[in-house]
C-alpha positions in Angstrom: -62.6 59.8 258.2 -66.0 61.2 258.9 -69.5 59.5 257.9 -69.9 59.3 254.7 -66.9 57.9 252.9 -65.4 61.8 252.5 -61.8 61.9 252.9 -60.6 64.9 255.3 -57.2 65.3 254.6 -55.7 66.2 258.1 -57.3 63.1 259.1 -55.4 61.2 256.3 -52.2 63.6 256.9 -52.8 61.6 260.6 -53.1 58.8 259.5 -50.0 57.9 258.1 -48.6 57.3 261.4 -51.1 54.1 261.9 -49.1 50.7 262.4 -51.2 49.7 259.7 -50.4 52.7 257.2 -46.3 52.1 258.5 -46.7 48.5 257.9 -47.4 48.8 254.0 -44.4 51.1 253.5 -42.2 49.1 255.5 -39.1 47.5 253.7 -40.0 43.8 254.6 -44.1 44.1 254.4 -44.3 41.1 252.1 -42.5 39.2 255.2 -44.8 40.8 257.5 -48.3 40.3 255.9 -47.2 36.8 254.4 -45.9 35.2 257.6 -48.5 37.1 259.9 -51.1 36.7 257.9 -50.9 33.0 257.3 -50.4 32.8 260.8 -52.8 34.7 262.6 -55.2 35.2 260.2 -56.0 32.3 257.7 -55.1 29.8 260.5 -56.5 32.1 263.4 -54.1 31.2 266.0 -54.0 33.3 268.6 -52.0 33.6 271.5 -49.0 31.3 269.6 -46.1 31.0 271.9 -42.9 32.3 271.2 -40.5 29.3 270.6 -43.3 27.5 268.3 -43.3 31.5 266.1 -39.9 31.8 266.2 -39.4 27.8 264.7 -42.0 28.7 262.2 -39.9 32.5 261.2 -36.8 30.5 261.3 -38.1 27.7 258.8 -39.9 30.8 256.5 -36.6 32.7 256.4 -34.2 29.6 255.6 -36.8 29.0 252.5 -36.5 32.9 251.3 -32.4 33.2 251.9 -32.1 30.1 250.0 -34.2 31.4 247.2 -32.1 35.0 247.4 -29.5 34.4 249.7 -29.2 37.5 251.7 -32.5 39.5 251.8 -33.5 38.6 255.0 -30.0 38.6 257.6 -31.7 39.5 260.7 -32.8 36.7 263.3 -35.9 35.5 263.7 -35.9 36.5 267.3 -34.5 40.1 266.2 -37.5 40.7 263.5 -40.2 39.4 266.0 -38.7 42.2 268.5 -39.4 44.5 265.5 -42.7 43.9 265.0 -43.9 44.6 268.0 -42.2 47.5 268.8 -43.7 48.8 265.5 -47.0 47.7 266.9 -48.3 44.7 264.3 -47.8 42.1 266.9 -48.8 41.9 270.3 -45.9 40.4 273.1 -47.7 39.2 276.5 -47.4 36.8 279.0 -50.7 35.2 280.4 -52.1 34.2 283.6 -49.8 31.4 285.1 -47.2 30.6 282.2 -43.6 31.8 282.0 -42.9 31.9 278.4 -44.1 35.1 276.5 -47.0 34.7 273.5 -47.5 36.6 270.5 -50.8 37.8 269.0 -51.8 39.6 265.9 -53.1 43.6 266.5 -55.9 45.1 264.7 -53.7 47.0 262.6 -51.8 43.8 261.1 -55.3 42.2 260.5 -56.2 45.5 258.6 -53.6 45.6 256.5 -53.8 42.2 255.4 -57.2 42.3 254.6 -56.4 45.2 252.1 -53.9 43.7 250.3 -55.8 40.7 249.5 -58.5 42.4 248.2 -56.1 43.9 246.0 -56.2 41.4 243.5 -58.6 41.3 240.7 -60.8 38.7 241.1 -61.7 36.7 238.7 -65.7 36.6 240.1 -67.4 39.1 241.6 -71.4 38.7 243.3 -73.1 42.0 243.4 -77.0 40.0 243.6 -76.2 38.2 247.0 -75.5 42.0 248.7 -78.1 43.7 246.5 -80.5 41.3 248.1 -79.1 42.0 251.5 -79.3 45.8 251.4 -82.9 45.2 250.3 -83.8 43.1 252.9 -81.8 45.2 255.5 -83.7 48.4 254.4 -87.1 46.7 254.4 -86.3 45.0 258.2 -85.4 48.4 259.0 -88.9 50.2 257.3 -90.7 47.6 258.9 -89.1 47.8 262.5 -89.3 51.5 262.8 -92.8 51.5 261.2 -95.7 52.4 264.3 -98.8 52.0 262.3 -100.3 48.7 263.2 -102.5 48.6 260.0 -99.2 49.2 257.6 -97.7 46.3 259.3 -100.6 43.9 259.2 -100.6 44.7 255.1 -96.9 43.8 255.2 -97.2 40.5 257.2 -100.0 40.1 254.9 -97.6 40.4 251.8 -94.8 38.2 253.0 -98.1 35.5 253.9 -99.2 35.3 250.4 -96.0 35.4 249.2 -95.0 32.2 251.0 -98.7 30.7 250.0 -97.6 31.0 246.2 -94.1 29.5 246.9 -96.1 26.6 248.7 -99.0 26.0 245.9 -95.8 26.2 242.9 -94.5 23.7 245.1 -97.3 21.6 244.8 -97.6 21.8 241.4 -93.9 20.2 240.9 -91.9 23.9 240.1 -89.2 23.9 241.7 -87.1 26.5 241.5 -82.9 26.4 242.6 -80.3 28.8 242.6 -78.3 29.1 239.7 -74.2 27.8 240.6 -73.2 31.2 240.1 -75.6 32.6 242.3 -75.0 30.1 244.8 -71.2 31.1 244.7 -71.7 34.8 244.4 -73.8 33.7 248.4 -71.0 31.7 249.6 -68.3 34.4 249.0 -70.1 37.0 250.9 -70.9 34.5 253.8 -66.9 33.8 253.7 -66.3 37.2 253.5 -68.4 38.5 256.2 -67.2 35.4 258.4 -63.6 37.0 258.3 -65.0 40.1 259.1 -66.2 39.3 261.8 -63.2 37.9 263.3 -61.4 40.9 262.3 -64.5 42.9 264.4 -63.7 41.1 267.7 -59.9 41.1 267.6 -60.5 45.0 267.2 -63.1 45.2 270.2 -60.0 43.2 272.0 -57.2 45.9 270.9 -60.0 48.7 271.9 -60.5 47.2 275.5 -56.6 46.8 276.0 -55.9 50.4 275.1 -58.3 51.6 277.9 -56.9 49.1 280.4 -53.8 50.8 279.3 -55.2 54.1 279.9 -56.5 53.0 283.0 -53.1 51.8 284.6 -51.9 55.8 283.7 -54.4 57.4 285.4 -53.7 55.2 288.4 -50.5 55.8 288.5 -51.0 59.6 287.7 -54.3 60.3 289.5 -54.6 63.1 292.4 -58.2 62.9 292.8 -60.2 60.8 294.5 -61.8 57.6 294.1 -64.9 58.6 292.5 -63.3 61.0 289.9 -61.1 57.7 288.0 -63.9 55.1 288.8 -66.5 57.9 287.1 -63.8 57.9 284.2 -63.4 54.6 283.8 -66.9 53.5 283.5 -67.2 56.4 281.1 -65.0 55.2 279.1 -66.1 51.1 279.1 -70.0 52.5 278.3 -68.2 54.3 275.4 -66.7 51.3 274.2 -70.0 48.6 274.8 -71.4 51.1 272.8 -69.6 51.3 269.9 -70.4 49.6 266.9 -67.8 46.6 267.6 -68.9 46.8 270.9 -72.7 46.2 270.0 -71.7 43.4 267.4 -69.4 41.4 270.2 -71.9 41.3 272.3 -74.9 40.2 269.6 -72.6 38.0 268.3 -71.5 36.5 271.9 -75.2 36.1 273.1 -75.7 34.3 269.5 -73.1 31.9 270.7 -74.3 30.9 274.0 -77.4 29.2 272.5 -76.6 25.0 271.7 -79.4 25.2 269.1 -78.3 27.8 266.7 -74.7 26.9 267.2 -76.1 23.6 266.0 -78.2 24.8 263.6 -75.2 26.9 261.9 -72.6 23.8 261.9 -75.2 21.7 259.9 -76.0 24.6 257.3 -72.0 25.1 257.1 -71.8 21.2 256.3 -74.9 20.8 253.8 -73.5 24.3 252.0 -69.8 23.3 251.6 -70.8 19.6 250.0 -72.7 21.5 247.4 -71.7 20.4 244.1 -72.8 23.8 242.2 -69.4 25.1 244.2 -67.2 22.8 241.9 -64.6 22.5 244.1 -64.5 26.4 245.7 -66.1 25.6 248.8 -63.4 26.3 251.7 -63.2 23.7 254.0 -61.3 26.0 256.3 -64.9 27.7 256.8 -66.1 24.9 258.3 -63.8 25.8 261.3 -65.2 29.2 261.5 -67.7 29.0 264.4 -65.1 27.2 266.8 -62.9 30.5 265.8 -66.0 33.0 266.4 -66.3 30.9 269.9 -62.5 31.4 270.7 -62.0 35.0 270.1 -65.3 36.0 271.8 -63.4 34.3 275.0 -60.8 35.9 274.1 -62.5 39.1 274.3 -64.2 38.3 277.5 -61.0 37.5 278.9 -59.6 40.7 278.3 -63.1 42.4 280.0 -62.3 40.1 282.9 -58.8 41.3 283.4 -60.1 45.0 283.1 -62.4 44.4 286.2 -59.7 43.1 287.7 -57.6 45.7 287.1 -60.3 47.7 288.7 -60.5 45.8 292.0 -56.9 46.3 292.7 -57.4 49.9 291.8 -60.2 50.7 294.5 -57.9 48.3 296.7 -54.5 50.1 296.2 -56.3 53.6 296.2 -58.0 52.4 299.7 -54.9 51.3 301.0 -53.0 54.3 300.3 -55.7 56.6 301.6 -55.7 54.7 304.9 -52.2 55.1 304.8 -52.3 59.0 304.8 -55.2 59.5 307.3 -52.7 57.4 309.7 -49.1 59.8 308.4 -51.8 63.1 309.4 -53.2 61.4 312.9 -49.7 60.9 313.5 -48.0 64.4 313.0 -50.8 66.0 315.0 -49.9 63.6 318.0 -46.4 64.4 317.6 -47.5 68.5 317.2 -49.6 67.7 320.4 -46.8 66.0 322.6 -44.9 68.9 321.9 -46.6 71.5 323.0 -47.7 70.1 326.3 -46.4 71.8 329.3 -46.4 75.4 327.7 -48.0 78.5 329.5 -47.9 80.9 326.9 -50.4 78.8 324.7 -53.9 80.6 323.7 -57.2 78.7 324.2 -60.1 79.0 326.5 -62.5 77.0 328.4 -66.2 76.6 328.0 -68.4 75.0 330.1 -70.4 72.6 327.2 -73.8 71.4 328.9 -73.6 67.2 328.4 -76.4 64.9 328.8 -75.6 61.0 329.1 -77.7 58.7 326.1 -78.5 55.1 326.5 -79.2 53.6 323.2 -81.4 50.9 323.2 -78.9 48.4 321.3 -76.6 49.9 324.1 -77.9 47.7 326.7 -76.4 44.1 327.5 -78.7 41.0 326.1 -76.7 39.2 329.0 -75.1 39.0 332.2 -73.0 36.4 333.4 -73.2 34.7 336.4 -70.6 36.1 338.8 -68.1 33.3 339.5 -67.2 32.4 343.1 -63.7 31.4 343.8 -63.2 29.1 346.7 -60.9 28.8 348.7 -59.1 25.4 349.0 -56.5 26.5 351.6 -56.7 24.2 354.6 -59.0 25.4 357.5 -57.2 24.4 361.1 -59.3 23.6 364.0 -58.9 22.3 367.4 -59.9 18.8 367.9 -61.9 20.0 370.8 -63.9 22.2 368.1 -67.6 20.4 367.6 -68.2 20.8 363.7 -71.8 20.4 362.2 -72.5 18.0 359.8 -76.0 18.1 359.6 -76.1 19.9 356.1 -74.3 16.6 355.1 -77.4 14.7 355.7 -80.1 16.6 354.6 -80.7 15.2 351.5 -83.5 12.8 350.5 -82.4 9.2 349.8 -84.8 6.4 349.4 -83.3 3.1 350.6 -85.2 0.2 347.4 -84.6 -2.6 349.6 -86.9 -1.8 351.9 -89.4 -0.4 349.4 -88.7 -4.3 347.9 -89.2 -5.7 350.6 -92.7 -4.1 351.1 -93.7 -5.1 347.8 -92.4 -9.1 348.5 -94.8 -8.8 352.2 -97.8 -7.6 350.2 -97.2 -10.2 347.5 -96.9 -13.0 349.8 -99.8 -12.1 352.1 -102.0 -12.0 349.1 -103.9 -15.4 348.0 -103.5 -14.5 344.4 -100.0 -13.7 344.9 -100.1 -10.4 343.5 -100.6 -6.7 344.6 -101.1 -3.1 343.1 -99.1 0.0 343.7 -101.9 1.7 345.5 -102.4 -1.2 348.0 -98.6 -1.1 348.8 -98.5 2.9 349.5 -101.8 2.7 351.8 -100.2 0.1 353.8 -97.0 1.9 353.8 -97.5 5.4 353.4 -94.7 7.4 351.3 -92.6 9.3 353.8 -90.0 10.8 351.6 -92.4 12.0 348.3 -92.5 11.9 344.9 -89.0 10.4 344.9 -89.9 7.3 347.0 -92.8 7.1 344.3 -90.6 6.8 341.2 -88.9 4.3 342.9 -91.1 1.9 343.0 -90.9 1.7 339.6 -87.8 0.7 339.9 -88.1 -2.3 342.2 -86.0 -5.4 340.4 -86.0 -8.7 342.3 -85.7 -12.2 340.6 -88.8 -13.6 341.9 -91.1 -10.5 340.9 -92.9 -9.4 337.9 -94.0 -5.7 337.3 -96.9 -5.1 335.2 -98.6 -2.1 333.7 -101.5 -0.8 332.1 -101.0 2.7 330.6 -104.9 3.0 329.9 -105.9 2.5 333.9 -104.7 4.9 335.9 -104.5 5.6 340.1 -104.9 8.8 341.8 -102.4 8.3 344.8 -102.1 11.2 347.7 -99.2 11.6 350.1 -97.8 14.1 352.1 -95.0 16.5 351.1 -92.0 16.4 352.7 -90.5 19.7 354.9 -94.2 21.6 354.2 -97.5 21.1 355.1 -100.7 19.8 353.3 -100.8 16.7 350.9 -99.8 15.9 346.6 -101.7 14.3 344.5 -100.1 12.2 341.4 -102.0 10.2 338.9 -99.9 7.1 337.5 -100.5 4.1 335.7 -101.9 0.9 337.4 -99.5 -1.2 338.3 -99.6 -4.7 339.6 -96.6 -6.8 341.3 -97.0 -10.3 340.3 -95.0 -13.3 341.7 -93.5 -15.4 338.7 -93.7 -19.0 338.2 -90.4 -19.6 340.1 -90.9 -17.2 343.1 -92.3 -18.1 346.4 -92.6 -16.4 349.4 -89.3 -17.2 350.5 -87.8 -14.3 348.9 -88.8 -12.0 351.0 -86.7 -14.0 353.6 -84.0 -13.8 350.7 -84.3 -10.2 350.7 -84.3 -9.7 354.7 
């Protein structure tokens, strides 16, 4: 069919070989688009599993064969088979789950749809879709319009417009659509509701197909990588931009905002308790945007597992390739080992001028410390043999006893009975260092207390140990005081 509405009829000719065209001249249609269509389509169930469609076929045929035993002797099971080999239902197993599902295709959902509008009905709105077609071509003249003055004078327009509404308003007119008009409105919102449906389930069938072209060329393809990825991609941006492709994804974006999901749920509500419907409002439209939410997952679902599909392409492709490079590096080793130890093969040498590189990132950030092994074996010596052990003593050790006991003379010799640091170390100079320093600092005895002042400080000099000259340290001012239940006695104690 071209653009239009002409009829080509090749393209007709061609067409009776659609499931859709098949399923209206099959034998047992009216079982088809009755069952299915109550099924999949007026209770939009999709993904139905198999034992719950086969109970539901089972209890349909029973009913019929009792009405005219005989018309229907196949199984349940057996007609379901049919059906999707003739491509009105669609037989999958999902993600996880054992038993096999069945779905309605876009074909079945056509041919339903044409057969119930078959029927004359018994009212027909033409003012609701007049009024949408105007309102459509004036969004359109206004949206394409790139004259800001022409679209200041419509804005203008609309404004006053609204300002009349509003003042008759005021004046107590009120003006409320007629029942017929609001029914003639609610049919094309229930019509265009199912359509909608019928849109995504379509864009589903339309991304399926090119997984299923996709799992062909993979098992087909020659080429490289790049030549089926370039396809692929091709053929996705073909489908994004068709014209159910456009509308999923409108229609998706629609649905990931609360407020207007909100928003549409409450009109749907307010609109269906009308009493100018008498009693035709469908309930069942009510139900519609939690079906518009489902098969928009649906869809995505079926993009998901088309990237996925990808992945493992790339991956398989990868693998294999890696595969080959390994079967080629292989033969020419094998070719190589060969030939090794014949005289009679041609070649010549060249003498190829080489300069060694050091790359910066080259160099080591570290070297570890070489590790020295000892040796533990044991070392025999004569007992006459004179060993030195001075190394054994060389190390500085300050005896605190003694350094206590200086502290208890100086206390005791003092009236006040106490004594500072720097009084101690000019009467008793320090002979090993810094080390015999700090340990004053440590002195503990029973009898003494050590106090001292962080914001005085002494400058003490001694000399260093093993070199010559003298060190200077600056350290708080400490004081050695004898407690309340010290006397000099301790320092007999302590010798």
């Amino acid at each position: 069919m071209r653009s239009g509405g002409c009829v080509d009829f090749d393209q007709v000719t061609g067409l009776r070989d659609h499931p859709a065209w098949v399923l209206l001249r099959a034998a047992n249609a009216a079982l088809v688009l009755s069952f299915c269509g109550t099924v999949f389509v007026d209770e939009n169930a999709r993904g139905v599993p198999e034992t719950v469609l086969e109970s539901r076929l089972d209890d349909r045929l029973y009913l019929l064969n009792e009405r005219e035993p005989g018309s229907f002797s196949q199984s349940a099971t057996a007609y379901l088979a049919e059906w999707t080999k003739n491509g009105w239902l669609r037989k999958y197993y999902p993600a996880g789950e054992d038993e096999a599902h069945f779905d309605a295709t876009a074909a079945l959902e056509k041919a339903v749809a044409w057969v119930r509008d078959l029927p004359a009905r018994s009212f027909i709105g033409t003012e609701s879709r007049l009024n949408t077609i105007v309102a459509l071509l004036r969004q359109m003249a206004f949206g394409a319009e790139t004259d800001p003055q022409t679209r200041i004078d419509e804005l203008r327009r609309e404004r006053d417009a609204i300002d009349a509404q509003i003042s008759r308003l005021l004046a107590g007119e009120v003006e409320v659509l007629s029942p017929l008009a609001l029914l003639d409105r609610y049919q094309q919102v229930e019509s265009t509701a199912v359509e909608l449906l019928r849109d995504f389930r379509e864009v589903e069938a339309n991304l399926r197909d090119l997984e299923v072209r996709l799992r062909r060329q993979v098992a087909t393809a020659e080429g490289g990588k790049g030549e089926q990825l370039a396809a692929f991609l091709l053929d996705r941006d073909e489908i994004a931009q068709s014209d159910q492709g456009q509308s999923f994804q409108a229609f998706f974006d629609y649905l990931l905002s609360p407020r207007r999901q909100e928003e549409l749920r409450k009109l749907l509500q307010q609109v269906n308790q009308l009493p100018q419907l008498d009693g035709r409002a469908n309930q069942s439209l009510l139900k519609v945007p939690f079906a518009w939410l489902e098969a928009a997952e649906n869809t995505q679902d079926t993009v998901r597992q088309l990237t996925e599909q990808l992945r493992r392409f790339l991956a398989d492709r990868s693998r294999a390739e890696d595969r080959r490079v390994l079967a080629l590096v292989r033969s020419v080793q094998r070719h190589v080992t060969a030939l090794e130890g014949r005289a009679d093969l041609p070649g010549m040498e060249l003498d190829v001028p080489q300069t060694d590189l050091m790359l910066p990132m080259e160099r080591r950030l570290y070297m570890p410390v070489e590790r020295i092994e000892l040796d533990t074996a044991a070392v025999e010596e004569s007992a006459d043999a004179e060993v030195d052990v001075s190394e054994l003593f060389a190390g500085v050790h300050v005896d605190a006893e003694v350094l206590t006991g200086h502290v208890l003379d100086a206390v005791a010799a003092s009236p006040s009975g106490q004594a500072n640091l720097t009084a101690i170390v000019d009467d008793h100079p320090l002979a090993l260092g810094l080390a015999e320093l700090l340990t004053y600092f440590q002195v503990e005895h029973p009898d003494l207390d050590m106090i001292v002042d962080p914001d005085c400080a002494d400058l003490l000099v001694y000399p260093r140990v093993h070199a010559p000259g003298h060190t200077q340290a600056r350290v708080p001012h400490v004081t050695f005081v004898l407690n309340e239940g010290g006397t000099a006695a301790g320092k007999a104690e302590q010798e």
